[in-house]
KEKE-3310 file (N, C-alpha, C; in steps of 0.2 Angstrom, whole numbers, plus 5000, padded with zeros to 4 digits):
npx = (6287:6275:6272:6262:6258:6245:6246:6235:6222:6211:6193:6176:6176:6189:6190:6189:6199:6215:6226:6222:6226:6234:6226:6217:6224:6229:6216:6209:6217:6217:6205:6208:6219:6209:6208:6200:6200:6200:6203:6207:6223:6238:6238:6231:6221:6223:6221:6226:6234:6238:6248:6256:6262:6266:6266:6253:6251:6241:6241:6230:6237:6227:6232:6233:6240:6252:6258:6259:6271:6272:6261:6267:6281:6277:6269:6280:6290:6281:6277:6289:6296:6310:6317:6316:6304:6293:6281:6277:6264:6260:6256:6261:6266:6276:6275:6268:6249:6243:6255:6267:6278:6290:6302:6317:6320:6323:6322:6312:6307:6296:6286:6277:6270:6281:6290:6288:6290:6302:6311:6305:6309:6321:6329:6328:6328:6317:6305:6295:6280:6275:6261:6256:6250:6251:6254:6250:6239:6245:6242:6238:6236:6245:6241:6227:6226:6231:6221:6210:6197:6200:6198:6188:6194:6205:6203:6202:6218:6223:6217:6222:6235:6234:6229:6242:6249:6245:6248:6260:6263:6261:6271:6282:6283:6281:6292:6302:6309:6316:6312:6298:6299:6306:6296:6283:6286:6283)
npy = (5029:5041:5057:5063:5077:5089:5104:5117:5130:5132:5134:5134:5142:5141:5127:5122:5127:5128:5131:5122:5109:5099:5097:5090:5078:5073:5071:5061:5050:5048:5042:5032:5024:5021:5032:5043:5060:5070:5077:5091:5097:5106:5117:5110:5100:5084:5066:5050:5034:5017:5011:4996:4993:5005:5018:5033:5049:5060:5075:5093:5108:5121:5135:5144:5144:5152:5151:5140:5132:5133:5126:5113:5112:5113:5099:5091:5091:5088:5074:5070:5065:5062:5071:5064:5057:5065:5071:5081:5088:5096:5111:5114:5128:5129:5117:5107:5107:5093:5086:5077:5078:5071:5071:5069:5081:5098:5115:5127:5133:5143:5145:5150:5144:5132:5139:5144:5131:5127:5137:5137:5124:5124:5117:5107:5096:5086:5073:5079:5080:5087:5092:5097:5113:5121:5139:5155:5161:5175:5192:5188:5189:5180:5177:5177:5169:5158:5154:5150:5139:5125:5119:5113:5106:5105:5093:5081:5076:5080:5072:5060:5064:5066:5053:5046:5050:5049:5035:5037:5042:5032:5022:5029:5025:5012:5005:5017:5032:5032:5021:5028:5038:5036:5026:5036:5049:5062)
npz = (5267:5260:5253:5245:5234:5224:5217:5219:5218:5231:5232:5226:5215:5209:5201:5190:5185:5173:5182:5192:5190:5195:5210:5202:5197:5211:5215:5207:5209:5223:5222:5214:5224:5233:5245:5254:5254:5266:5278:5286:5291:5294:5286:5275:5264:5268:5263:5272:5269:5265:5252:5243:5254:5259:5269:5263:5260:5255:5248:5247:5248:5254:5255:5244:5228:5226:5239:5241:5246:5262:5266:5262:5268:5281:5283:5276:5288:5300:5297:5293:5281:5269:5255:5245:5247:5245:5234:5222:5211:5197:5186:5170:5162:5151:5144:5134:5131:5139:5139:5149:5162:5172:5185:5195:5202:5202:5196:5200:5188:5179:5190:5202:5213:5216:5215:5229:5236:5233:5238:5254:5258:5256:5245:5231:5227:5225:5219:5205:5198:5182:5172:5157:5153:5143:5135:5136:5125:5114:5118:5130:5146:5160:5173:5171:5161:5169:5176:5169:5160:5154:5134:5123:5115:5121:5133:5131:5128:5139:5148:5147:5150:5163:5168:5164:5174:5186:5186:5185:5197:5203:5201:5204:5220:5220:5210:5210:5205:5193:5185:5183:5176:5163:5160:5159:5154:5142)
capx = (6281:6276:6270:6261:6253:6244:6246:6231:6220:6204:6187:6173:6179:6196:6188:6191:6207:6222:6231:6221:6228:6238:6220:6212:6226:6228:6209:6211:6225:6214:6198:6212:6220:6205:6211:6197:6203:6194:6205:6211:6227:6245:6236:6230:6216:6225:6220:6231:6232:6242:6246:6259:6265:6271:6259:6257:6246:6239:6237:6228:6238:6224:6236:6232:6247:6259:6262:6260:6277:6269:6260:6271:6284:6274:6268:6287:6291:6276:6277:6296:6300:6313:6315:6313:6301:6287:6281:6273:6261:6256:6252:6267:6266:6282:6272:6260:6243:6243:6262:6271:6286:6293:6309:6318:6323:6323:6320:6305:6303:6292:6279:6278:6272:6286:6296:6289:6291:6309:6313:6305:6313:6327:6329:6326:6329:6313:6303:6288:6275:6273:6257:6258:6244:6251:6256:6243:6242:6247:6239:6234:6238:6247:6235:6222:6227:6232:6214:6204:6196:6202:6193:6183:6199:6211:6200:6205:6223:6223:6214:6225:6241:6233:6230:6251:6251:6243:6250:6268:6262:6262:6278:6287:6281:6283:6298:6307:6310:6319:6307:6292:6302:6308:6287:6279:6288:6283)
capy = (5034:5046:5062:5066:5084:5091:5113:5122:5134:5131:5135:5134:5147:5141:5122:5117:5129:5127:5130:5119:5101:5096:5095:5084:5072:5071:5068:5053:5046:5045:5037:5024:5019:5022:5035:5048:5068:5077:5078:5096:5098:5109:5121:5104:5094:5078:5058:5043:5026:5013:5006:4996:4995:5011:5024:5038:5055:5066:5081:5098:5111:5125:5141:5148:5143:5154:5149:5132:5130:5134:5117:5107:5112:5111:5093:5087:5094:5083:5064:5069:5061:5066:5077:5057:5052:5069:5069:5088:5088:5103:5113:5119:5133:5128:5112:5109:5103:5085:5083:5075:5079:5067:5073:5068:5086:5104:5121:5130:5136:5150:5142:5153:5139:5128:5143:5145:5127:5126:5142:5136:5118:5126:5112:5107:5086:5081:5071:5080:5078:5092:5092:5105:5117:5124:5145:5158:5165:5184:5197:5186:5190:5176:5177:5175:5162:5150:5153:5148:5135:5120:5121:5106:5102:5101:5089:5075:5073:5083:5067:5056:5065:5066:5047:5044:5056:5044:5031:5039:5041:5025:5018:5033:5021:5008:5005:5020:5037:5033:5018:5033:5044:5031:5022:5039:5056:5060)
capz = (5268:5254:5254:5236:5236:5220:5220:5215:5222:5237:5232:5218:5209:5205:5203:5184:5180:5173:5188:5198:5189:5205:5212:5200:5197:5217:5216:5204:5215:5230:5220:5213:5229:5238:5251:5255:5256:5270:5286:5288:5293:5291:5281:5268:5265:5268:5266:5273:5268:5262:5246:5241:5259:5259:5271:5256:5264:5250:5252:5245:5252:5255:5255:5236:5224:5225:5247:5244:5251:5269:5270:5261:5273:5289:5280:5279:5295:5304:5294:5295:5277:5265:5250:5239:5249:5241:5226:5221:5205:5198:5181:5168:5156:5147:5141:5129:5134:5138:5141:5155:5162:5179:5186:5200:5205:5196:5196:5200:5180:5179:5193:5208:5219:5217:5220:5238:5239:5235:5243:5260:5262:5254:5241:5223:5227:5227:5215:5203:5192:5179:5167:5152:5152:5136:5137:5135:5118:5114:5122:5139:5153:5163:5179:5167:5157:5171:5181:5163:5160:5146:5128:5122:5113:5125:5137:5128:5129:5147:5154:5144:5154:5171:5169:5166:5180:5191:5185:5188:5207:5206:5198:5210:5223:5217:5206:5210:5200:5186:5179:5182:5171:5158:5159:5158:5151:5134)
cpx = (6282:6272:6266:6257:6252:6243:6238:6227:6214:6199:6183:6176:6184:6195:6192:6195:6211:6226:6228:6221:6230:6231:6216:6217:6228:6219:6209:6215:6220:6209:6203:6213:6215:6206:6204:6200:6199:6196:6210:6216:6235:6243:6234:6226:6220:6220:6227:6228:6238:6242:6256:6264:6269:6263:6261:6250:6246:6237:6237:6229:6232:6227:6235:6239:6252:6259:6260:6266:6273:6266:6265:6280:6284:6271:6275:6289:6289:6279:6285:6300:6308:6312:6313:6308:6293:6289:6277:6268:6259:6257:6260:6264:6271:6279:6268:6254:6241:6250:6263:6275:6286:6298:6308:6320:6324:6323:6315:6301:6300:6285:6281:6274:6276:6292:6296:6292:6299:6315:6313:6306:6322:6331:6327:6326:6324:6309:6294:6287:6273:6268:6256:6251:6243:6251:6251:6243:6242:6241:6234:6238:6240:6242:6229:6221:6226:6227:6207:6205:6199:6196:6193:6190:6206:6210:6205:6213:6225:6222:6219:6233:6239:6231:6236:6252:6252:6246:6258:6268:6265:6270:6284:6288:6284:6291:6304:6306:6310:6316:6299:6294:6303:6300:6283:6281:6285:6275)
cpy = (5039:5052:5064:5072:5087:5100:5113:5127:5131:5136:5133:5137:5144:5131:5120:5124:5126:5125:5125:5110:5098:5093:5089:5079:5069:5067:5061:5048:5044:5043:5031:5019:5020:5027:5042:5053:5072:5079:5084:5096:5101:5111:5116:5103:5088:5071:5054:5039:5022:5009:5006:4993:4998:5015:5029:5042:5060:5071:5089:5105:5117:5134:5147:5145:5147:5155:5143:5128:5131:5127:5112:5106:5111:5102:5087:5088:5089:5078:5064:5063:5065:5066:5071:5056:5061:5070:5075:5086:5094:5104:5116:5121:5130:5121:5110:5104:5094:5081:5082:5074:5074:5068:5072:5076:5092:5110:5123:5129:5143:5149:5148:5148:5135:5131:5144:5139:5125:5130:5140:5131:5118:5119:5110:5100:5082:5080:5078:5077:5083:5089:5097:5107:5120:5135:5148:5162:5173:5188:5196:5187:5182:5174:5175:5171:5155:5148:5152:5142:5130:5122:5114:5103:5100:5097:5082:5072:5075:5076:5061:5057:5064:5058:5042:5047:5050:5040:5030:5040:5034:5022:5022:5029:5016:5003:5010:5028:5037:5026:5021:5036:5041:5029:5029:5047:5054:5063)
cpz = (5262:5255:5247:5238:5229:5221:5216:5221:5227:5233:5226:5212:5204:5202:5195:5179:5180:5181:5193:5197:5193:5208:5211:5199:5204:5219:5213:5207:5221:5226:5218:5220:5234:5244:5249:5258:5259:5277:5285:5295:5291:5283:5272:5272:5265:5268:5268:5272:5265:5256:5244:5247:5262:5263:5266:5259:5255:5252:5248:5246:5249:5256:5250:5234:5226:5236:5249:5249:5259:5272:5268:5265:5279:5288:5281:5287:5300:5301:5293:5288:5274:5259:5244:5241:5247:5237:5224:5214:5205:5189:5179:5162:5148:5144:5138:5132:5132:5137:5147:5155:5171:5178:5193:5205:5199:5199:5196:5192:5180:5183:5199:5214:5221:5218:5227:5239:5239:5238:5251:5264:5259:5250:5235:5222:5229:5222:5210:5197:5186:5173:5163:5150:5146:5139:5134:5129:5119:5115:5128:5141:5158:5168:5174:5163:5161:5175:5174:5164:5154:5141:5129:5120:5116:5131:5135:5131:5136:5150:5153:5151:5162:5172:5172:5171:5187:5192:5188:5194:5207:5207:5203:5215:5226:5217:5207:5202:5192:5182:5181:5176:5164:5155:5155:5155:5143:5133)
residu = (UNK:UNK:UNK:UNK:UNK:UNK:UNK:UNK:UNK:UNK:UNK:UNK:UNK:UNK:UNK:UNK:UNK:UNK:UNK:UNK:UNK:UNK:UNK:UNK:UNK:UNK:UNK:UNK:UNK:UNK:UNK:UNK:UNK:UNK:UNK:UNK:UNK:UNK:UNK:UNK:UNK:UNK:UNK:UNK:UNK:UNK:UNK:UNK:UNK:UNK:UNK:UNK:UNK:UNK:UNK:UNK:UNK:UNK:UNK:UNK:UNK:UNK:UNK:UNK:UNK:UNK:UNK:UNK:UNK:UNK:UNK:UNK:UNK:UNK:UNK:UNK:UNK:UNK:UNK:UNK:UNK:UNK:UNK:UNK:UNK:UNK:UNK:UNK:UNK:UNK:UNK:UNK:UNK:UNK:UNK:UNK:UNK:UNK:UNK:UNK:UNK:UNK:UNK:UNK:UNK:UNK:UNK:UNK:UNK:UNK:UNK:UNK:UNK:UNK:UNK:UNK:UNK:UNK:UNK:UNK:UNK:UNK:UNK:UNK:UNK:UNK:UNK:UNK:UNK:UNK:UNK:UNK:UNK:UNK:UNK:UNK:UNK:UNK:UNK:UNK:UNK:UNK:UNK:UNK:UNK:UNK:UNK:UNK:UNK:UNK:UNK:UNK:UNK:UNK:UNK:UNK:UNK:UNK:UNK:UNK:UNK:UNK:UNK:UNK:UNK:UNK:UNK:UNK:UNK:UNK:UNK:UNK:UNK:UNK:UNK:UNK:UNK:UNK:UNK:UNK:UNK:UNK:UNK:UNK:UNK:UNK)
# end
């Protein structure tokens, strides 16, 4: 069983930010494997379904970013997997627009949702998916960089990484970590 959960923010507002990639490439994921997201539950929108013959629940945790940890630890808690068996996606500064980073286990970096999350399962050994939003140029404001929206220019390659993204759900699944990370970094 898998657990995949993309971070970003709930509502219109925050709909086609930066910060709210986790979002769309968990959206992508359920139109692939067909899993429709709309069962509230453990502060997330969740779907379940099976692919692969693996049961895999996605899920949107609803919190705001930075207390994402709160579902994704009442999330493991409930389906009772382990720290291999979730798969986080979410948005990084430290990388340039349209890069993919898969790691089996890491350090927050400078995200403040993946600090609650590994703060509150007290753990760093579980798989993610980072897509590079690219850093805000001189004189943004951070908050306000990673709640803007993409330029025309950076569509392109954004869709191209959120594709491998997908794709690397898959092969996690799949094949295991380390032929996601091997298939899809870069």
């Amino acid at each position: 069983m898998y657990i995949v959960a993309g971070l970003g923010n709930p509502g219109i507002r925050y709909a086609d930010t930066r910060h709210n990639i986790g979002f769309v490439v968990l959206d992508m994921l359920a139109e692939r494997l067909g899993i429709k997201i709309k069962k509230i539950k453990h502060k997330a929108i969740l779907g379940e379904g099976i692919f692969a013959g693996e049961k895999v629940v996605l899920a949107k945790p609803q919190t705001y970013m930075n207390l994402s940890g709160e579902s994704i630890l009442a999330l493991k808690n409930w389906y009772k997997v382990e720290d291999s068996e979730l798969i986080i996606i979410y948005d990084d500064i430290d990388l340039d627009v349209g890069v993919l980073r898969i790691r089996d286990s890491g350090s927050a970096g400078t995200h403040n949702g993946m600090k609650n999350i590994i703060y509150l399962l007290n753990s760093q050994g579980f798989p993610r998916v980072r897509l590079g939003i690219g850093g805000p140029p001189q004189n943004w404001d951070l908050k306000d960089y990673v709640l803007s929206s993409f330029t025309e220019e950076e569509i392109p390659p954004l869709k191209d990484a959120c594709q491998r993204a997908v794709q690397g759900v898959e092969f996690i699944i799949t094949r295991g970590i380390n032929y996601a990370m091997s298939r899809c970094n870069g």
